[in-house]
Every structure is written in structure tokens, then in C-alpha cells.
C-alpha positions in Angstrom: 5.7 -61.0 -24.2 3.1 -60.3 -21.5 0.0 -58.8 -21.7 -0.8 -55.6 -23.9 -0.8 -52.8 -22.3 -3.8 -51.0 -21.6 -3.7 -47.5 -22.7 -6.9 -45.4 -23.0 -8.3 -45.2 -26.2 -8.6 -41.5 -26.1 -4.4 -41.4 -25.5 -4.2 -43.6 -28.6 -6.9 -41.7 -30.7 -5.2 -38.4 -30.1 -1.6 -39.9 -30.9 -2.9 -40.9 -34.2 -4.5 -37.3 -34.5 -1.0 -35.8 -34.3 0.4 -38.2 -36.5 2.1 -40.6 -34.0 0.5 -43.5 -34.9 0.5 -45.7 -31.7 2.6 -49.0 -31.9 1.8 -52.3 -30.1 3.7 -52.5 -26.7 3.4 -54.7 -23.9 4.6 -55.4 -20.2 7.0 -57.8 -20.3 9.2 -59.5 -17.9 12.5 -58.4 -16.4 14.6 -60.9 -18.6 12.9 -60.0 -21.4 13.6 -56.1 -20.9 17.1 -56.8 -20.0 18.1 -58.3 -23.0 16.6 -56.3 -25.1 18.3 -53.1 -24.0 21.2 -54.8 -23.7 21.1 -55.4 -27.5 19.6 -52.1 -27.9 22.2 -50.2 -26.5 25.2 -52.0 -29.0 23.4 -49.5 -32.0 22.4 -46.3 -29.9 24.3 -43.7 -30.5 24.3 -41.9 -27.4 23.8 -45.2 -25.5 25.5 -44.1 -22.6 22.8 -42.3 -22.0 20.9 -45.4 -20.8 21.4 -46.7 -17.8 21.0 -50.4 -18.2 20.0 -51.7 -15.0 20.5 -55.5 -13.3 17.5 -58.2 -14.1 17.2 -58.0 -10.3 16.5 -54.1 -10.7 13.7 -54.6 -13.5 12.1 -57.4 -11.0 11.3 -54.3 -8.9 9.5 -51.7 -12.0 7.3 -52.2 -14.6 8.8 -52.9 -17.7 7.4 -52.5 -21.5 8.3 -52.7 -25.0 7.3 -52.6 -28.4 6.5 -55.8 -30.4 10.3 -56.0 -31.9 12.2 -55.5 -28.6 13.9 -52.1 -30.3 12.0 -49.4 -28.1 11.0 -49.8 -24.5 10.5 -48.0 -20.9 10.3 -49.0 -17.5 8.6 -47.4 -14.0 9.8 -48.0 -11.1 8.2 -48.5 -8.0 8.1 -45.2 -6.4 7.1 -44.0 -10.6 10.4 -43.2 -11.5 10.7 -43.4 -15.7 14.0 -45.0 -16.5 15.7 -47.2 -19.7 13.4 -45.2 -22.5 15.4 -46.1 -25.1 15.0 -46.3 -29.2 16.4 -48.7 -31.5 13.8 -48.5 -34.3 13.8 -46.6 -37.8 10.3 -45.5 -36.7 10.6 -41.7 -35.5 9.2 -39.7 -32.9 9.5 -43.0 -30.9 9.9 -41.3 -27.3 6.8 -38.9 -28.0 4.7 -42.1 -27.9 6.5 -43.6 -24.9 6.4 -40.7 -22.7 2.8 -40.7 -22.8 2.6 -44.4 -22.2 4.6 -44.0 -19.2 2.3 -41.1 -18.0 -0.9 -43.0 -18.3 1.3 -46.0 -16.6 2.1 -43.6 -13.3 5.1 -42.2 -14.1 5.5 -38.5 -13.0 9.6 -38.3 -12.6 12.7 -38.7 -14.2 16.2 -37.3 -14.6 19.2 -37.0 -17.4 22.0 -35.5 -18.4 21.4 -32.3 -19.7 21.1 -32.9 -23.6 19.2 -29.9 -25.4 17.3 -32.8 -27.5 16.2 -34.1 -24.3 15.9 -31.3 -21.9 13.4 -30.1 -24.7 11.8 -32.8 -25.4 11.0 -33.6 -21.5 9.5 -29.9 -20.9 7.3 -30.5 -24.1 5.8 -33.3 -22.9 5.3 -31.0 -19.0 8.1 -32.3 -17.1 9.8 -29.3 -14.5 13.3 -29.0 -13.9 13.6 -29.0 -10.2 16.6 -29.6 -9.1 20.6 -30.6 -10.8 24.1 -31.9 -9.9 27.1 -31.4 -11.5 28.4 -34.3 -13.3 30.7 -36.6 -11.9 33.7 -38.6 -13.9 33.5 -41.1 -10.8 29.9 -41.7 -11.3 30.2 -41.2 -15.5 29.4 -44.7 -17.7 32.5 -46.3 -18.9 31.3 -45.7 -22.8 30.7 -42.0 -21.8 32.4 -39.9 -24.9 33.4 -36.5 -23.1 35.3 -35.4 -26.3 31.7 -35.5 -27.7 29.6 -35.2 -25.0 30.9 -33.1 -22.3 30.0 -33.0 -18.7 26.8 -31.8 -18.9 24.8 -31.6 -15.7 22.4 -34.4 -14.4 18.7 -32.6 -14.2 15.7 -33.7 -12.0 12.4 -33.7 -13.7 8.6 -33.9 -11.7 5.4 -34.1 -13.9 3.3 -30.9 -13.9 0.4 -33.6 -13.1 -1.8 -32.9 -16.8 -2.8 -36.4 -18.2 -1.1 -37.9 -20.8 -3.5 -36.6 -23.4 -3.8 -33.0 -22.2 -0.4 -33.1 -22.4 -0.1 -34.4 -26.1 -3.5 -31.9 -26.9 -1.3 -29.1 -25.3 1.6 -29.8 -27.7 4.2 -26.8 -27.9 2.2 -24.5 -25.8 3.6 -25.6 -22.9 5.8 -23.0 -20.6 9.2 -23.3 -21.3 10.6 -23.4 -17.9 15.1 -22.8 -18.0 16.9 -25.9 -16.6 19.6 -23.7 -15.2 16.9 -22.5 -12.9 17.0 -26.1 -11.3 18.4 -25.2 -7.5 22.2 -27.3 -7.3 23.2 -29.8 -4.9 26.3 -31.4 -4.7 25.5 -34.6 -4.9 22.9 -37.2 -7.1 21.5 -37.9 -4.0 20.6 -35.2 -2.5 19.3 -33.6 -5.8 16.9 -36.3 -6.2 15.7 -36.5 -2.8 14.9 -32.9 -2.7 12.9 -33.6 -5.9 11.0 -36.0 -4.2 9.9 -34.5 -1.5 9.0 -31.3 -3.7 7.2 -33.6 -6.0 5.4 -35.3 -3.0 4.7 -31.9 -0.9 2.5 -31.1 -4.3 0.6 -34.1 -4.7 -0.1 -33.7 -0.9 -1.8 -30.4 -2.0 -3.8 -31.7 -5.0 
């Protein structure tokens, strides 16, 4: 394990108020994230769901996880949030690591479009920007489309609140439809367009 990470004590004091008690979590390195996904992903349930990138991929983002390697997140350089994943028995497990990752830079993300996660993403003030349809050339080989479907793959920006307005602001937050997201045909294009959006508005701020 590296060092602990560094979040604000206000983040973790109002965790704690809202009964997710924050858990010790550190930056580690890229091995170290690796393998523990790797594991990780044997006894998720919808592990397809998390991409699992190369060491040589981690080298490039910042990479954490909690002390017994069963819930972690990474950052990417451009503050990208990718790999959240949870192993643990402890609950509400993403709630904690979203917030981490906001205080750590992050401010974008994308997924396939899960209600559980769609929801949980706009609680925590990410906005559905843009979407592509998904693609079974593209799909993980462990995807389970009798279960799962083909849901669409939505692109998510930060509405820019800190990570404890955010948590303080808990289910009052607008809402916003992810079918409102404008469609592209492709993963690329869809994400690009929600980068320059996303950089056009901290231009402004």
C-alpha cells in the first residue's frame, strides 16, 4: 500500500454524519490495483460491468483502494473515474468512493445504462450528456445479455459542486432523464462530444 489518501476532514466528518462511515483507503500502485480487481471481479455479480484495464493502463491514473483490496477506484489522467468496483460486505460502498474520487479530481465517467447506477450517478450530480447504443462487437466476453440486455453506454460530466455539497445536498438533487442524452453512433464520438461540453463549461467557470 502507498500513502493514505488525503481527503478533507470536512468530506469525512459529513460521511460519518450521514451514516457512511469513512473506511481507510490509499493510493496504491498499478500492480497492486490490478490484482486486486482482477480477484474482485471472480465474486461481482455484474462484473462485467468493470472494465479491468492493463497494468500498463493503471501506470497512467491514479489508483486507490481500501485497506483489504475488496473496493477501489481509479482516475485517469484527463479525470476520467473508471474500475469503481465493490467486493466487500460493507454497504453503501460506492457512495463513499464517489466522493473520494470527486475530492481526487474526478468530474467524468460513463456506463451501461443500469437503473442502480444511472441513479446512483445523478445522486451524487453527475449529467447525462451524451449515449451510444451498445455494441455486441464491443460487449465483454462474460457480458450476460439474457440477464442484462443491451442497454445503452451513457456519458456522465460533474455538475462541478464539491464532494461535500454534494453528499450535504443528498436526494435533492435534479433528476435529469438519461434518454435526454443526444446519440452518437459510436463510443467515440459520444465521449468526445462529452468532453468538449464538459471542457467548454469549465472554460466558463
Amino acid at each position: 500500500m502507498g500513502d493514505s489518501t488525503i481527503i478533507s476532514k470536512s468530506l469525512e466528518s459529513t460521511l460519518k454524519q450521514i451514516g457512511y462511515n469513512y473506511f481507510e483507503i490509499s493510493e496504491v500502485t498499478a500492480e497492486e490495483f490490478y490484482y486486486a480487481l482482477k480477484d474482485a471481479k471472480q465474486h461481482l455479480e455484474y462484473s462485467a460491468c468493470v472494465h479491468l484495464h492493463t497494468i500498463e493502463e493503471y501506470r497512467e491514473m491514479r489508483t486507490y483502494l481500501s485497506k483489504d483490496k475488496k473496493s477501489g477506484i481509479a482516475i485517469e489522467k484527463d479525470n476520467n473515474i473508471v474500475s469503481i468496483f465493490n467486493a466487500s460486505d460493507r454497504k453503501h460502498m460506492i457512495r463513499v468512493l464517489l466522493p473520494i474520487a470527486l475530492e481526487k479530481g474526478g468530474n467524468k465517467l460513463d456506463n451501461f445504462n443500469t437503473t442502480k447506477l444511472s441513479i446512483m450517478y445523478s445522486m451524487y450530480g453527475f449529467i447525462p450528456v451524451t449515449q451510444t447504443r451498445f455494441d455486441d462487437k464491443e460487449a465483454p466476453d462474460d457480458w450476460n445479455y439474457d440477464r442484462d440486455d443491451r442497454p445503452e453506454i451513457i456519458f456522465w460530466m460533474h455538475n462541478g459542486m464539491s464532494a461535500v455539497e454534494i453528499i450535504k445536498a443528498k436526494n435533492r438533487l435534479p433528476m435529469i432523464p438519461v434518454n435526454s442524452a443526444q446519440m452518437f453512433d459510436t463510443y467515440e464520438e459520444a465521449r468526445e462530444c462529452r468532453d468538449k461540453i464538459l471542457e467548454a463549461r469549465n472554460m466558463k467557470i
